[in-house]
KELUM-955620 format. One record per residue (C-alpha): x, y, z. Coordinates in steps of 0.05 Angstrom, whole numbers, padded with zeros to 5 digits, always signed. Layout:
REM KELUM-955620
XYZ/...
***
This chain:
REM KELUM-955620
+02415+00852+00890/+02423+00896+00833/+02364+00941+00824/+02344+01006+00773/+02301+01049+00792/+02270+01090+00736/+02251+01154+00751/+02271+01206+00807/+02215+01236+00824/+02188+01232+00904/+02173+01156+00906/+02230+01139+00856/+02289+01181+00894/+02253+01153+00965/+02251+01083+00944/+02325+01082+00917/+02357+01116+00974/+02323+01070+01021/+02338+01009+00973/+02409+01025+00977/+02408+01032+01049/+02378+00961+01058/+02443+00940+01027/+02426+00926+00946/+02465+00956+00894/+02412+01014+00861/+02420+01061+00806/+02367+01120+00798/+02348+01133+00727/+02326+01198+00703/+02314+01237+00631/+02319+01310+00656/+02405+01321+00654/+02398+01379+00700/+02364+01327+00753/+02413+01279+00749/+02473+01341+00754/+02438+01363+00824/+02436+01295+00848/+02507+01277+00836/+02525+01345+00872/+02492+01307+00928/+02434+01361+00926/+02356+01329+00935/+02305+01356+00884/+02248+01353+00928/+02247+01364+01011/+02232+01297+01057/+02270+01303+01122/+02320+01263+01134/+02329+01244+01060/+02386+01281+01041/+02425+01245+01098/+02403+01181+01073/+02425+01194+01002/+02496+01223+01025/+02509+01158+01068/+02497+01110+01013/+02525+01149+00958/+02594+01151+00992/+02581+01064+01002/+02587+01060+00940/+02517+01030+00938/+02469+01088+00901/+02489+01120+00834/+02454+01174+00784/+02448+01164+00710/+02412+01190+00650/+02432+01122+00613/+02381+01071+00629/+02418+01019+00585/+02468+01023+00629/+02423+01024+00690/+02385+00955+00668/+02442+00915+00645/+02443+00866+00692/+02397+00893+00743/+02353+00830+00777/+02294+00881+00782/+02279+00944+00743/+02230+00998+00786/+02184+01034+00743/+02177+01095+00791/+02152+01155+00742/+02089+01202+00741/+02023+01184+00726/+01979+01247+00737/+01907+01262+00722/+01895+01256+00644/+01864+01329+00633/+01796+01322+00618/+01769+01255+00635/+01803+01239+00704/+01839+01180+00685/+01913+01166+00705/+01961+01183+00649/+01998+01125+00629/+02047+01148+00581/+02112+01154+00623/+02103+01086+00643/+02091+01060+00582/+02145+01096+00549/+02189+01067+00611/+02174+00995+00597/+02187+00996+00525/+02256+01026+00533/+02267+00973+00585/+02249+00922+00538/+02303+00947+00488/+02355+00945+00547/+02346+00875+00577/+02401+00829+00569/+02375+00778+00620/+02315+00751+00657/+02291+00810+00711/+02226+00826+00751/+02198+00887+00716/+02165+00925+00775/+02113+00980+00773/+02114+01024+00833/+02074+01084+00807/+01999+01079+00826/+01971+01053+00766/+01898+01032+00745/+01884+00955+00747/+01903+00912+00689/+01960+00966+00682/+02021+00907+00693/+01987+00863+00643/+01988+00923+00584/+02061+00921+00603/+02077+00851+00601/+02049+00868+00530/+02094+00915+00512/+02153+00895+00540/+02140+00827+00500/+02128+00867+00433/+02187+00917+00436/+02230+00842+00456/+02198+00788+00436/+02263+00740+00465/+02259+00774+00530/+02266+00739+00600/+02220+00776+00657/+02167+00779+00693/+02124+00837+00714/+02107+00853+00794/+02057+00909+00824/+02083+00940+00883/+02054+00995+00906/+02082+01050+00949/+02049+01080+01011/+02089+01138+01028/+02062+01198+01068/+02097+01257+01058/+02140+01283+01103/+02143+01213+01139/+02173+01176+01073/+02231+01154+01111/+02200+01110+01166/+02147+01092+01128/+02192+01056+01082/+02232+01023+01134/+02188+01006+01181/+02128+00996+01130/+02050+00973+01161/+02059+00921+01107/+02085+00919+01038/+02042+00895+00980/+02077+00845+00922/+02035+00820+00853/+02068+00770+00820/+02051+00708+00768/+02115+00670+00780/+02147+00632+00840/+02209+00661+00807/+02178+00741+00823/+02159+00725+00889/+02241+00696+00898/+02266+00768+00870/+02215+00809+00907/+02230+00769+00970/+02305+00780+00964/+02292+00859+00955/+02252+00856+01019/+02281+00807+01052/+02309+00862+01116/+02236+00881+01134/+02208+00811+01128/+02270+00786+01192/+02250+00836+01224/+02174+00812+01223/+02140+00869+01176/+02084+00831+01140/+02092+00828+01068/+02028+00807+01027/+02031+00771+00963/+01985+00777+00910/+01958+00778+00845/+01975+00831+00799/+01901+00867+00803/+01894+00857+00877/+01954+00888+00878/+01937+00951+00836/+01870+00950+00870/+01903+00957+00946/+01931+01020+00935/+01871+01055+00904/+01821+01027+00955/+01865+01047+01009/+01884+01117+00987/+01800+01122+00969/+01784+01094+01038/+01835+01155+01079/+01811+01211+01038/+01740+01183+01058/+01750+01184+01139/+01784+01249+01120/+01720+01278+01078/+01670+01246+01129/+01699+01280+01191/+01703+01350+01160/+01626+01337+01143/+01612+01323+01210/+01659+01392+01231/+01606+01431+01197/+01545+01391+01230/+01588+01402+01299/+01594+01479+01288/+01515+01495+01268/+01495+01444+01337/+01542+01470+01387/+01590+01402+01385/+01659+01405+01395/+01694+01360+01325/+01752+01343+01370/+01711+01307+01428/+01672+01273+01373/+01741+01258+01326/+01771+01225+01405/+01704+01189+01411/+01703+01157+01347/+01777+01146+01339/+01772+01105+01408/+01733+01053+01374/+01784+01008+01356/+01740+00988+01294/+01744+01064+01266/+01816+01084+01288/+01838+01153+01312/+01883+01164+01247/+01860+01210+01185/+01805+01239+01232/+01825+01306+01244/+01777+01363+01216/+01814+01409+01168/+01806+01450+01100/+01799+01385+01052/+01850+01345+01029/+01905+01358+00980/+01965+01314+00954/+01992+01279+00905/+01959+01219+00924/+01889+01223+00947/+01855+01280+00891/+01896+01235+00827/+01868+01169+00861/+01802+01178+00882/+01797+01210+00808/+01819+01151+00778/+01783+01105+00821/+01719+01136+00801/+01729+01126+00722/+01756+01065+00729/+01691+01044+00766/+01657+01080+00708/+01695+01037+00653/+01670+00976+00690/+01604+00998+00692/+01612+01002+00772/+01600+01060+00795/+01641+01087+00861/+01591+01127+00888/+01615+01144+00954/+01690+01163+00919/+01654+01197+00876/+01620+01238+00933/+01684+01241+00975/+01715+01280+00918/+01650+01333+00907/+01647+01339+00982/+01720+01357+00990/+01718+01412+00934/+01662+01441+00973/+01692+01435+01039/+01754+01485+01010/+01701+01537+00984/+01679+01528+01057/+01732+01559+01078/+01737+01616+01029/+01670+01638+01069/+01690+01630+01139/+01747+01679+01116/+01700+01733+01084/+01662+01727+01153/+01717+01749+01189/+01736+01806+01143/+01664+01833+01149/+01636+01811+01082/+01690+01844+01040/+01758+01818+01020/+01777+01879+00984/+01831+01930+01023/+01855+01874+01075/+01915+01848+01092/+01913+01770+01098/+01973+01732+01124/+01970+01664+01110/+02012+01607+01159/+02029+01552+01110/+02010+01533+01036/+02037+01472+01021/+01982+01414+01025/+02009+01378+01089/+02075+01395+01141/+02151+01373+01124/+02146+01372+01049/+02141+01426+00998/+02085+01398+00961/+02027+01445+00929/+01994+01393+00886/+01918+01408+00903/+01928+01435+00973/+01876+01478+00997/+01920+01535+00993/+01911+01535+00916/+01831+01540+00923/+01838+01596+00986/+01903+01644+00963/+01868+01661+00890/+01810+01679+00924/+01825+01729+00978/+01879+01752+00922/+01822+01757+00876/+01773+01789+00929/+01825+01847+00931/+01867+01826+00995/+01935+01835+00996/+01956+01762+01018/+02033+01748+01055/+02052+01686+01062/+02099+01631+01114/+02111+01569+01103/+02174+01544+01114/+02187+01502+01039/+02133+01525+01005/+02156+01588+00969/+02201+01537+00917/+02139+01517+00883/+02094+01568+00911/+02118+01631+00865/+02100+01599+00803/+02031+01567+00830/+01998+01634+00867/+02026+01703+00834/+02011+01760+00875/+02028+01744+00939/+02084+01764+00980/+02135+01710+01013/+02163+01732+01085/+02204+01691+01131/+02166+01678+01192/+02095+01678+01224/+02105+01747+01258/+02122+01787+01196/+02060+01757+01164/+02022+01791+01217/+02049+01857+01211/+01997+01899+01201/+01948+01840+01187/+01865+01841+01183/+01865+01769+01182/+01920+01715+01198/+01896+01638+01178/+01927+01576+01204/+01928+01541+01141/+01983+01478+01151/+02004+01457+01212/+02066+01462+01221/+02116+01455+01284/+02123+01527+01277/+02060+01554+01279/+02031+01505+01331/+02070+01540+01393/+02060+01613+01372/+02066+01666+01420/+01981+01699+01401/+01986+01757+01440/+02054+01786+01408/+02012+01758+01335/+01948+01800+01350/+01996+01865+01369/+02022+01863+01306/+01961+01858+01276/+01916+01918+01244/+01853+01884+01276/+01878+01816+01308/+01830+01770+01282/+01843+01693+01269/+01824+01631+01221/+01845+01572+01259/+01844+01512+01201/+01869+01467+01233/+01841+01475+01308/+01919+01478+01337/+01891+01543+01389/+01827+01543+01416/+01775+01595+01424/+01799+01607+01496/+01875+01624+01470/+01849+01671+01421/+01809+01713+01470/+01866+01712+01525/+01912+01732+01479/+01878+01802+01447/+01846+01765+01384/+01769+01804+01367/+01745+01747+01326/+01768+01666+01315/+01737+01617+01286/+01766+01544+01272/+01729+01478+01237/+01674+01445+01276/+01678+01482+01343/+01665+01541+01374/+01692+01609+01362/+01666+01680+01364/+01656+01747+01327/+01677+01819+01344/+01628+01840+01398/
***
């Protein structure tokens, strides 16, 4: 099959490589000229493991190609992806529709034949319908249908996700859709991953409720952390108890510093207005999203407890800023609530992460980036274990806490325990929903 994707950004560029890899013919469409430059230099825009790889392989088939021309892109495609941005509308919450409905009338000016308009960006429901609209006012003669198909790609896992998918989710209207969409998919369904077809708003509606429904387990548990910490509980026994349950699931339960993304803060957001619009409140997303917020001012206290009151005159190193491990994504990570803080309490804040520092130097001024955990620590009051990862989960502590000015330890992400702090030098730790301990 012949299929354009529109847009490059992380699920657009993701979802073409792959594509291309399943065997169909896919060109990636893109307005920014400098994007589309980098990408036929064979260099990614963005940093998912293995992607690069991916891209190379199918590039030199012959199979994936870059354009700025989307005429060019649609002619003759049996399926047009509509794979753009739709952030957070400042001020009310909702998502911003504009690149997507800019995308579908300058698709409807380039048809020349019946395709399957599909909308991969997370969009509110009723969303496909307002393009169907548009498409058939910009061409009134045009053959197509629309499709929801929504992504469910976790960072840093994108890859795998897409090929070997927990399901894939299809809204269509026509017999004639669900023919396209089955060709495009047709290599996961022989190989027995489900895909579920529906109607256009179940469709939208899966991917909200789902994204709403992680960053709730993910909220709930890091209540519970604080519960744990002022009882004496441990969060990880209770996180392996619950997860047991095969009716709760051990996934999304780990206790942390709040949730960040460029999923879960845009989509509970614009779950909770469109419940609003409908008069249908979403009370517990709407909590979910309060609750987080606090949960990262949490943490801006546990760190002034371990700097005795006072961020001013301390050296804070901070292990990790991006929002999750293996991409270089800042959007709302906890970082961005935590760095301005200590930088605004008067610390002098250094920072590792191993991608982070691309989009980090624009979104937190004042720090400075060093190239490993152990320089951080130089002469450190305070290191915190802000994103997990591989790195900074087999540290050597005791050559940290030499380094250190006064070795003392936020543990974000409970990767070390209190015991491993103590053995190796550290005065103070303290972690999320377990126990830790103060300078004596």
């Amino acid at each position: 099959m012949k299929i354009a994707m529109i847009g490059t950004g992380y699920v657009g560029l993701v979802s073409g490589v792959c594509f291309s890899d399943f065997g169909h013919e896919v060109i990636c469409v893109d307005k920014d000229p400098r994007k589309i430059e980098m990408l036929e230099r064979g260099e990614v825009p963005i940093y998912e493991p293995g992607l690069d790889e991916l891209m190379e392989k199918n590039v030199a088939a012959g199979r994936l190609s870059f354009t700025g021309d989307l005429a060019k892109a649609v002619d003759g495609a049996d399926a047009v992806f509509i794979a753009v941005g739709t952030p957070t509308r400042r001020g009310d919450g909702h998502a911003d529709l504009t690149y997507v409905m800019a995308a579908a009338e300058e698709i409807a000016g380039a048809l020349t034949g019946y395709a399957v308009i599909v909308t991969k960006s997370t969009v509110p429901v009723g969303t496909n319908e307002r393009v169907k609209q548009a498409v058939e006012k910009a061409n009134p003669g045009a053959s197509f249908d629309v499709a929801s198909n929504p992504e469910f790609l976790r960072e840093g896992a994108a890859i795998d996700d897409f090929m070997r998918p927990d399901r894939v989710v299809v809204g269509v209207q026509s017999e004639r859709a669900k023919a396209v969409m089955g060709g495009i998919y047709r290599p996961l369904f022989l190989r027995d991953f489900p895909v579920v077809y529906t109607d256009l708003e179940s469709a939208e509606m899966i991917k909200y409720a789902a994204n709403a429904f992680l960053a709730t387990k993910i909220t709930f548990i890091n209540e519970i952390a604080q519960l744990c910490e002022r009882t004496g509980a441990d969060i990880k026994a209770v996180s392996k108890g619950m997860g047991l349950d095969g009716r709760i699931g051990n996934k999304f339960l780990h206790a942390g510093p709040g949730y960040g993304g460029s999923c879960f803060p845009k989509d509970t957001s614009a779950l909770a207005r469109i419940g609003q619009d409908h008069a249908v409140p979403m009370q517990i997303t709407e909590t979910v999203i309060k609750v987080n917020d606090e949960i990262k001012r949490r943490m801006i206290g546990k760190l002034q407890d371990l700097s005795d009151g006072s961020f001013n005159g301390k050296t804070v190193a901070i292990l990790g800023v991006t929002f999750k491990p293996n991409t270089d994504d800042m959007r709302d990570a906890p970082s961005l609530t935590i760095v301005p803080a200590l930088i605004g309490g008067g610390a002098k804040v250094k920072v590792a992460d191993p991608q982070g520092r691309r989009e980090g130097e624009a979104l937190l001024p004042g720090v400075q980036w060093v190239s490993d955990a152990y320089k951080a620590a130089q002469n450190a009051d305070l290191v915190v274990l802000l994103t997990e990862w591989n790195e900074f989960r087999a540290l050597d502590l005791k050559r940290v806490a030499k380094k250190m000015a006064t070795p003392r330890m936020a543990d974000l992400r409970n990767i070390y325990s209190a015991a491993d702090a103590r053995e190796a030098g550290f005065e103070a730790y303290c972690c999320v929903g377990r126990s830790g301990y103060m300078p004596e």
